[in-house]
The first five atom37 places (N, CA, C, CB, O) and aatype in JSON, in Angstrom:
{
  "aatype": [20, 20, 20, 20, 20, 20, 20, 20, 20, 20, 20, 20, 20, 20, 20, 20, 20, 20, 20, 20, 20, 20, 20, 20, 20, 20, 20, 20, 20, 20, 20, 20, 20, 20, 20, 20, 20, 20, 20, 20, 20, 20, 20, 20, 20, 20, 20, 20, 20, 20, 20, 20, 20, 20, 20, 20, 20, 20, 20, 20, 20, 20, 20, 20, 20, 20, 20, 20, 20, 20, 20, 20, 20, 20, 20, 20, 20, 20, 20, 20, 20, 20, 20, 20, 20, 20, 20, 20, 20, 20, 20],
  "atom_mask": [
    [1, 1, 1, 1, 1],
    [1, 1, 1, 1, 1],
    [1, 1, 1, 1, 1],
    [1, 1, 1, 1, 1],
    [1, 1, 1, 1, 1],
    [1, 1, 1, 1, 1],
    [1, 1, 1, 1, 1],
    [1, 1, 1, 1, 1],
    [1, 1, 1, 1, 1],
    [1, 1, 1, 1, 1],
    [1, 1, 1, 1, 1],
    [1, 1, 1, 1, 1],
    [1, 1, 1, 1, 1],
    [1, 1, 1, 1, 1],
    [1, 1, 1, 1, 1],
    [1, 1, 1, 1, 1],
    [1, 1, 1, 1, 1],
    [1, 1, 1, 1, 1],
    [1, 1, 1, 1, 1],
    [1, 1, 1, 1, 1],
    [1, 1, 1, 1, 1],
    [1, 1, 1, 1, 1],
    [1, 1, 1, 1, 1],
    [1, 1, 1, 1, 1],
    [1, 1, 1, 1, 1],
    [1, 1, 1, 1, 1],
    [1, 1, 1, 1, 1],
    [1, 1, 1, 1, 1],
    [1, 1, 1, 1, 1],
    [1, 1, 1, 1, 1],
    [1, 1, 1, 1, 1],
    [1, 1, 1, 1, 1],
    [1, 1, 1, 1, 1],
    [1, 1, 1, 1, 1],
    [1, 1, 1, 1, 1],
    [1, 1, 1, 1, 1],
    [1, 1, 1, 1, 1],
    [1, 1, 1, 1, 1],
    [1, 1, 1, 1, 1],
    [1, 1, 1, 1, 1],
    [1, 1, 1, 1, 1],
    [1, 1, 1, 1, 1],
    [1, 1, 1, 1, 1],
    [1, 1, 1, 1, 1],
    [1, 1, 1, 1, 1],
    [1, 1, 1, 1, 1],
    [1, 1, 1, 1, 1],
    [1, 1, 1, 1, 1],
    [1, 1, 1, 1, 1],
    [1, 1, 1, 1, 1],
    [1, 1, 1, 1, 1],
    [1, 1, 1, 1, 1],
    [1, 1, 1, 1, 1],
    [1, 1, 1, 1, 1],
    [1, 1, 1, 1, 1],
    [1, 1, 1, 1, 1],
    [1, 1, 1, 1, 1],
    [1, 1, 1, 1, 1],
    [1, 1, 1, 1, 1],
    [1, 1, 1, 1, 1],
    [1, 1, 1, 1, 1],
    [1, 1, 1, 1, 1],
    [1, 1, 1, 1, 1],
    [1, 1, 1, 1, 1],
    [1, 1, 1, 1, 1],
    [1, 1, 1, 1, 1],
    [1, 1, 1, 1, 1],
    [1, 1, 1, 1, 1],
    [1, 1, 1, 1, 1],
    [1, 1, 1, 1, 1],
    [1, 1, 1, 1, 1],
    [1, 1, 1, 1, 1],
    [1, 1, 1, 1, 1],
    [1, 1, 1, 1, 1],
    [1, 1, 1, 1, 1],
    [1, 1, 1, 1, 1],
    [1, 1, 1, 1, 1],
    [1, 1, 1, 1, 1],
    [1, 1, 1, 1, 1],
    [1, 1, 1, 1, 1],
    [1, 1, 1, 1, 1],
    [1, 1, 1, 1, 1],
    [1, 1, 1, 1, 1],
    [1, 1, 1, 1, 1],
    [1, 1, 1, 1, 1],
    [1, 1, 1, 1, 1],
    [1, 1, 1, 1, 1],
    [1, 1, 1, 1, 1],
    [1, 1, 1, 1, 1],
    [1, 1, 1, 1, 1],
    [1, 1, 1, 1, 1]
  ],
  "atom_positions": [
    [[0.86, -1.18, 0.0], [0.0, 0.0, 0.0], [0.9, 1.24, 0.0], [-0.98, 0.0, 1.24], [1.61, 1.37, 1.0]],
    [[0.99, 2.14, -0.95], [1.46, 3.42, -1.03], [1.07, 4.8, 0.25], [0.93, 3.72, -2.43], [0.0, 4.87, 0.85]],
    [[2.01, 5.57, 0.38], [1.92, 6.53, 1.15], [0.7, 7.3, 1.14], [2.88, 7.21, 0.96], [0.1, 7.76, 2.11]],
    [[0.42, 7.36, -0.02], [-1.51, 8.27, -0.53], [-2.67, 7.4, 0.23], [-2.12, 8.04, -2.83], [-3.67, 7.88, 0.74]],
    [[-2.25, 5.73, 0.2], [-3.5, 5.27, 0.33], [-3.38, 5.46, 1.31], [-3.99, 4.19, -0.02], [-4.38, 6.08, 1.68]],
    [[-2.38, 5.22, 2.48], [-2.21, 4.76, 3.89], [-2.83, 6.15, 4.64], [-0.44, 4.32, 4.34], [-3.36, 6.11, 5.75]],
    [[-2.71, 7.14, 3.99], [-3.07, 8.81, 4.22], [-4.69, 8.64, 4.0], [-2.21, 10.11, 2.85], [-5.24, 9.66, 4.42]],
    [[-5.52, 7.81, 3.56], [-6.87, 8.15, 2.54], [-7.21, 7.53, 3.92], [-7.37, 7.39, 0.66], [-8.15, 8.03, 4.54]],
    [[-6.49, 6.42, 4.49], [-7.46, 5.22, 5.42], [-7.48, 6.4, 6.66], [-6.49, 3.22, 5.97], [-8.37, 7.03, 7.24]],
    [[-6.16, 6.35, 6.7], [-6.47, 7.62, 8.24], [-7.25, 8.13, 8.86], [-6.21, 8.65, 8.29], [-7.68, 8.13, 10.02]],
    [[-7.57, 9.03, 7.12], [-8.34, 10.35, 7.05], [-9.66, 9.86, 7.26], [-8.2, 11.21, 5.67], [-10.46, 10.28, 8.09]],
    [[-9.86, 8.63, 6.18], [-11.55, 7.88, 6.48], [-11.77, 7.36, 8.06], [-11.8, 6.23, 5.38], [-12.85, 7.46, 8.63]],
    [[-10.18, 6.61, 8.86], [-10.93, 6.55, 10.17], [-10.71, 7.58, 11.08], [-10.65, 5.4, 10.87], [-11.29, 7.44, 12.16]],
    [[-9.88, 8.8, 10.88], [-10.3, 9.73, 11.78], [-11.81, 10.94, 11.6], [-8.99, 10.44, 11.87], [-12.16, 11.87, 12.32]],
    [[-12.33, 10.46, 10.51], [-13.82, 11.02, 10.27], [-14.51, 10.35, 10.23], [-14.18, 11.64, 9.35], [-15.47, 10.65, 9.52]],
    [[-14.53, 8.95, 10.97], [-15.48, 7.61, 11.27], [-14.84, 7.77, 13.2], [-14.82, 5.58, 9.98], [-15.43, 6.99, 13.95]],
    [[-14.37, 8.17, 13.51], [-14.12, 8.35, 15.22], [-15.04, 10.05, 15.26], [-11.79, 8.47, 15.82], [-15.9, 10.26, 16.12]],
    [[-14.75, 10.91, 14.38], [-15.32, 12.58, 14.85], [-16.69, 11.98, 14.79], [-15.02, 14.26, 13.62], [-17.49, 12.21, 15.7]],
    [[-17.05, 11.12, 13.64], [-18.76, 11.07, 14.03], [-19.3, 10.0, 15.24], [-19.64, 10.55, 12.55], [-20.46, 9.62, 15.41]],
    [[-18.27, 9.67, 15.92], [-19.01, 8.61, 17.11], [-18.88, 9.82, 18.34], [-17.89, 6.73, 17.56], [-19.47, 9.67, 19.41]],
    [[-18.0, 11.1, 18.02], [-17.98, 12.18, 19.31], [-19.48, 12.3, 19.66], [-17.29, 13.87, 18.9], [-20.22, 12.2, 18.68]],
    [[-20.13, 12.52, 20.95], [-21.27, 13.61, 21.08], [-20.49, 14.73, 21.27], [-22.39, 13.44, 22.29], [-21.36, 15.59, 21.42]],
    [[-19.02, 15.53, 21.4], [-19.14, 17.09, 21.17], [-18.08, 16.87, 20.06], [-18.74, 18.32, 22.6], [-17.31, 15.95, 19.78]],
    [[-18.28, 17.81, 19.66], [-17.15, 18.65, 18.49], [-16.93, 19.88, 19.12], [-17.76, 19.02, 16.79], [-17.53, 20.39, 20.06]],
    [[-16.0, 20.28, 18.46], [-15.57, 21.5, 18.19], [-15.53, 22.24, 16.37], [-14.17, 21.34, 18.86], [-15.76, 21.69, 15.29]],
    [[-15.2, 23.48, 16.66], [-15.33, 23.85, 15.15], [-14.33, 22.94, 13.9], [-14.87, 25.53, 15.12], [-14.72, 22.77, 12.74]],
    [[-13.41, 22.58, 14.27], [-12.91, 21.9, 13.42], [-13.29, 20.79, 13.16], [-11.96, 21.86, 13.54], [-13.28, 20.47, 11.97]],
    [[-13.83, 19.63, 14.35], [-14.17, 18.73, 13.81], [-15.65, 18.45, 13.51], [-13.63, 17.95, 14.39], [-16.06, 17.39, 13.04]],
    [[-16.55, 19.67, 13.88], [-17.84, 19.95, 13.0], [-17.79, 20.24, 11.5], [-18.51, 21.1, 13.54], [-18.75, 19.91, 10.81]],
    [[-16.74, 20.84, 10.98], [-16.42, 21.27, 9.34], [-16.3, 19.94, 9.06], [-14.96, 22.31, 8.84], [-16.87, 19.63, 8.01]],
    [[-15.64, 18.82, 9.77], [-14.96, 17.62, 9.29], [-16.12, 16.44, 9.03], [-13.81, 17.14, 10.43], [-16.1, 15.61, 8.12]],
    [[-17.27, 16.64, 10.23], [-18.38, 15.98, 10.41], [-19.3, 16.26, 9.21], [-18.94, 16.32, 11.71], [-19.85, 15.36, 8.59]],
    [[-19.47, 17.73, 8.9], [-20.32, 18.13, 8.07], [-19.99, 18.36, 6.61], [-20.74, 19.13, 8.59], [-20.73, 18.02, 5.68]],
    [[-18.85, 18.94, 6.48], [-18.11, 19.26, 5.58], [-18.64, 20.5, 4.9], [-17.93, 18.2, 4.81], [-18.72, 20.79, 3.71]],
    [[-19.04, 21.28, 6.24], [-19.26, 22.79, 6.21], [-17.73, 23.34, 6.73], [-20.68, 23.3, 7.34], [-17.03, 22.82, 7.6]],
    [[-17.38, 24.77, 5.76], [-16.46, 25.34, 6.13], [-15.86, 25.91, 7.34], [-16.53, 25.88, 5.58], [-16.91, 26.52, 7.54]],
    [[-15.14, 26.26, 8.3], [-15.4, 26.75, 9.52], [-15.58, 28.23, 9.35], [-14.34, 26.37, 10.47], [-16.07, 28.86, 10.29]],
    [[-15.26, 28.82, 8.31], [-16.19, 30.19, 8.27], [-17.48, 30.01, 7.93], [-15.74, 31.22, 7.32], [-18.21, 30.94, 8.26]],
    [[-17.98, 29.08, 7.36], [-19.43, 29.34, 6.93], [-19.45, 28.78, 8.52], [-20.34, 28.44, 5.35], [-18.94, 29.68, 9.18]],
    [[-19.77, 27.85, 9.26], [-20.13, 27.47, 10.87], [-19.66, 28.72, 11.53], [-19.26, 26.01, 11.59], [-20.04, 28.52, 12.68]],
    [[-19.11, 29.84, 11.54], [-18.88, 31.06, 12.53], [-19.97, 31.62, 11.94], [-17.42, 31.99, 12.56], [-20.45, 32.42, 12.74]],
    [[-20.75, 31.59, 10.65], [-21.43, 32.27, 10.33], [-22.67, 32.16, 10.72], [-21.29, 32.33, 9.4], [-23.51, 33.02, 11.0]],
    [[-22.71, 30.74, 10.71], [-24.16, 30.12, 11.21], [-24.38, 30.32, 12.84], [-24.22, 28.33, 10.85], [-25.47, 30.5, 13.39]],
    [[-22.83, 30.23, 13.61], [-23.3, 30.88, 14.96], [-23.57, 32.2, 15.05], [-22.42, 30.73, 15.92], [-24.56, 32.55, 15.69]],
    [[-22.86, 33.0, 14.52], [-23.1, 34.35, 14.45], [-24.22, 34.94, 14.16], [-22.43, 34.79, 13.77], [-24.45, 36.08, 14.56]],
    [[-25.29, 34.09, 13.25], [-26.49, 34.5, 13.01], [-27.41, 33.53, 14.11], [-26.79, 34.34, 11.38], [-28.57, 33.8, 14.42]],
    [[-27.01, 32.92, 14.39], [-27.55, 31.64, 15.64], [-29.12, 30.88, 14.82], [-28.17, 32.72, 17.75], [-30.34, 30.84, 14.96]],
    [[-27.98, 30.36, 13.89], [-29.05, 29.38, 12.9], [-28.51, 27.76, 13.2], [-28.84, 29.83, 10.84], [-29.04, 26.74, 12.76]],
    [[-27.45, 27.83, 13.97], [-26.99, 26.66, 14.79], [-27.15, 26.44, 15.86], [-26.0, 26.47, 14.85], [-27.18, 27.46, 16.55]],
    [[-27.36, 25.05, 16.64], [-27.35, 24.81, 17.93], [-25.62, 24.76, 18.19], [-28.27, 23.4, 18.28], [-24.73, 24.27, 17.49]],
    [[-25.56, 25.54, 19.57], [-23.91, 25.56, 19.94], [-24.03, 26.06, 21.12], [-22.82, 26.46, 19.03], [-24.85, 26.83, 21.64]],
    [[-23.04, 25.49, 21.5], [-22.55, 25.66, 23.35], [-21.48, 26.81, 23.71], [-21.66, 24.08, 23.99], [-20.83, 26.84, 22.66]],
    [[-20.92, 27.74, 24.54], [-19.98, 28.58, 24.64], [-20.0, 28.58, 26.1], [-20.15, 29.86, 23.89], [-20.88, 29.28, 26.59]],
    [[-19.2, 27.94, 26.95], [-19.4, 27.81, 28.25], [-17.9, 28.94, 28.7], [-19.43, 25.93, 28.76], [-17.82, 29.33, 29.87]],
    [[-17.39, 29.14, 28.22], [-16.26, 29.54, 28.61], [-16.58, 31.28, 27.85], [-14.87, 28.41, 28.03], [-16.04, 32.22, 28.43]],
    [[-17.0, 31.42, 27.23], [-16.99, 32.65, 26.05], [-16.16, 32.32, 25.45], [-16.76, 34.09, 26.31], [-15.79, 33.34, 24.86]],
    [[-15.42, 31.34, 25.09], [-14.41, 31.76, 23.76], [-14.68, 30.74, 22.9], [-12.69, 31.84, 24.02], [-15.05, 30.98, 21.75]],
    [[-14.47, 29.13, 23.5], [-14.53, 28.32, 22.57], [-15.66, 27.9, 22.0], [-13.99, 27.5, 22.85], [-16.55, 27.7, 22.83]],
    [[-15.95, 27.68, 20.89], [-17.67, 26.79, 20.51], [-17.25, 25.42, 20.88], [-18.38, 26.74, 18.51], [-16.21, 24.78, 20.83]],
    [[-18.52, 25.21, 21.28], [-19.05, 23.38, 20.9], [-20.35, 23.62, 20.69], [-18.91, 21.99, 22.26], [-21.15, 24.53, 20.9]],
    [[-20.33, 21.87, 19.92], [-21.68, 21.63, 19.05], [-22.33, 20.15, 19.55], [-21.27, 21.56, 17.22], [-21.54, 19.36, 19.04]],
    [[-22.86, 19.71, 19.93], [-23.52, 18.36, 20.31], [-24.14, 17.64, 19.09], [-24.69, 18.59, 21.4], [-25.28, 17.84, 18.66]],
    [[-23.08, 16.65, 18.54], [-23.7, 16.09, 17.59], [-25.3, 15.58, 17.44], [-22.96, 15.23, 17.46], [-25.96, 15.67, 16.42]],
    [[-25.66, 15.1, 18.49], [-26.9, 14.76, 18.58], [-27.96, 15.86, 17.75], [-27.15, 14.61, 20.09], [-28.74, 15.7, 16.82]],
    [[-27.64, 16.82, 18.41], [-28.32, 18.65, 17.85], [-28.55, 18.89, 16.33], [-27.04, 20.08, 18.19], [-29.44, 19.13, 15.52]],
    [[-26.84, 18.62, 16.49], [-26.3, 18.99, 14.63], [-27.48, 18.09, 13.79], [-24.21, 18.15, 14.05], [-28.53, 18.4, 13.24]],
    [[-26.92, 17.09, 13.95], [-28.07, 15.57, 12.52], [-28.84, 16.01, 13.07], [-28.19, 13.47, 12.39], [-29.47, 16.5, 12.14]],
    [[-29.83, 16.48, 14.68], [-31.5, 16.78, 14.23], [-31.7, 18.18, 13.31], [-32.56, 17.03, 15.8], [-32.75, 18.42, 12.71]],
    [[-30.5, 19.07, 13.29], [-30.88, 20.92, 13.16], [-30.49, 20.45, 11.18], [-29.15, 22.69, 14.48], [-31.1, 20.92, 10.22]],
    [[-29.36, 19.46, 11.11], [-29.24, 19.29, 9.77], [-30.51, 18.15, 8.67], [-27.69, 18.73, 9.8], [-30.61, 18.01, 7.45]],
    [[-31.2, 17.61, 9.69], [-32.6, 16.84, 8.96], [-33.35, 17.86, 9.33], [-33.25, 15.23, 9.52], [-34.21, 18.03, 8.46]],
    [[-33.43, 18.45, 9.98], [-35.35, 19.73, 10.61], [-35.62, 19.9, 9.39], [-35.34, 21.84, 11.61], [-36.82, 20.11, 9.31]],
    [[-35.03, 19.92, 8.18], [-35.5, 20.67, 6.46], [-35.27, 19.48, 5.83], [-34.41, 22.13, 5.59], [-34.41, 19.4, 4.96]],
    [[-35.72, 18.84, 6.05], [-35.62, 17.43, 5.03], [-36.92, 17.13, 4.56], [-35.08, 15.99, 5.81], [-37.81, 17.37, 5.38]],
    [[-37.43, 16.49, 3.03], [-38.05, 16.98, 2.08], [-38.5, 15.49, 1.82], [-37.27, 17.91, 1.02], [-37.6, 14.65, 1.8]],
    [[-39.88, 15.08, 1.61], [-39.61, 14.03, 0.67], [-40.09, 13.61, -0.26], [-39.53, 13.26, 0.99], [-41.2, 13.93, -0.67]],
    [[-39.12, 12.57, -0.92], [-38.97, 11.91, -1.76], [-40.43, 12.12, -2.76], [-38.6, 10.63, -1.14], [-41.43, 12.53, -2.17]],
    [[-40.52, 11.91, -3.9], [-41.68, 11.66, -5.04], [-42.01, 10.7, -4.51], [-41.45, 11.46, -6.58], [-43.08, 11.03, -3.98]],
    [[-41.83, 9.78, -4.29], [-42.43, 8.22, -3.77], [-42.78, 8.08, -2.19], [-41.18, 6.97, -4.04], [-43.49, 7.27, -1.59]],
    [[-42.14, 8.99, -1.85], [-42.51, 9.38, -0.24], [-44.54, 10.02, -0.21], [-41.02, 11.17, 0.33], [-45.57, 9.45, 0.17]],
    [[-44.25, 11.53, -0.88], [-45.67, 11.67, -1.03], [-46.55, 10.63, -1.79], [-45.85, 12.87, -1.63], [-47.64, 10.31, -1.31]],
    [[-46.11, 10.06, -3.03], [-47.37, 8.98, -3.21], [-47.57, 8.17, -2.57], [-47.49, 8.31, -4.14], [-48.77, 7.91, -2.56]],
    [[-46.57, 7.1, -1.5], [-47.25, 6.35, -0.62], [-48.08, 7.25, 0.45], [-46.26, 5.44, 0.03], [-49.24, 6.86, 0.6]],
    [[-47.74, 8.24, 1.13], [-48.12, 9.57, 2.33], [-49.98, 9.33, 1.21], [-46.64, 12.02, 2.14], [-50.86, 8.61, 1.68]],
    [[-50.15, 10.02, -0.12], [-51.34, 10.25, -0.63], [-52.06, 8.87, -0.76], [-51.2, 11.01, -1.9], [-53.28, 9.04, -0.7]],
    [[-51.8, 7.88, -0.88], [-52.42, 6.43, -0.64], [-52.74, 6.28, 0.3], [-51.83, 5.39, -0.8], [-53.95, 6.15, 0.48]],
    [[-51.77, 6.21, 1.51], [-52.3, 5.97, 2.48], [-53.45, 7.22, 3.24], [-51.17, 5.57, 3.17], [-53.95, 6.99, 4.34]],
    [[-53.7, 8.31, 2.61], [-54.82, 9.05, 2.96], [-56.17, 8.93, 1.99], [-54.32, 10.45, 3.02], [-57.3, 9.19, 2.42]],
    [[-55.9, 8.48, 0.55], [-56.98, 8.03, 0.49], [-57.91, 6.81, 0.34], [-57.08, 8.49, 0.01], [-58.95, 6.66, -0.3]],
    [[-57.08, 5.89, 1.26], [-57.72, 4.72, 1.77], [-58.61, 4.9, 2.69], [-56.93, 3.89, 2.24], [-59.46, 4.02, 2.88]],
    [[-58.59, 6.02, 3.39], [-59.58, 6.4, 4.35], [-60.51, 6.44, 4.23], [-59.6, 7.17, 4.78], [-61.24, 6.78, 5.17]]
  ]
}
């Protein structure tokens, strides 16, 4: 195995350990999400994110939060509403 691949596995299991964290921090929320860490200062700054600041300086994020605040806008599927419309007009 070459130096690139041995670098690819790393990278895949150190972003298969950030998603078993319940906290992050800003870096390893960009890593989780693969949102920028300026766009995430942005999203706290407008407080369109759930985030923690216990200290005033540093952020944290509770993964748990994140996957519900990143599904809350989730849409579905064409086949989602036609089973959803079947099963209402069986009624």
């Amino acid at each position: 195995m070459d130096l690139n691949a041995v670098m690819q596995k790393l990278e895949d299991i150190e972003r298969n350990v950030i998603g078993l964290k319940a906290i992050l921090n800003v870096g390893e929320l960009s890593q989780y999400t693969g949102f920028s860490k300026s766009h995430i200062y942005k999203l706290v700054h407008m407080s369109k994110i759930p985030y923690s600041k216990p200290n005033g300086k540093i952020l944290f994020f509770e993964r748990k939060k994140i996957d519900e605040w990143i599904l809350s806008k989730s849409y579905m599927s064409a086949e989602e509403i036609k089973q959803k419309a079947a099963k209402m007009y069986k009624r």
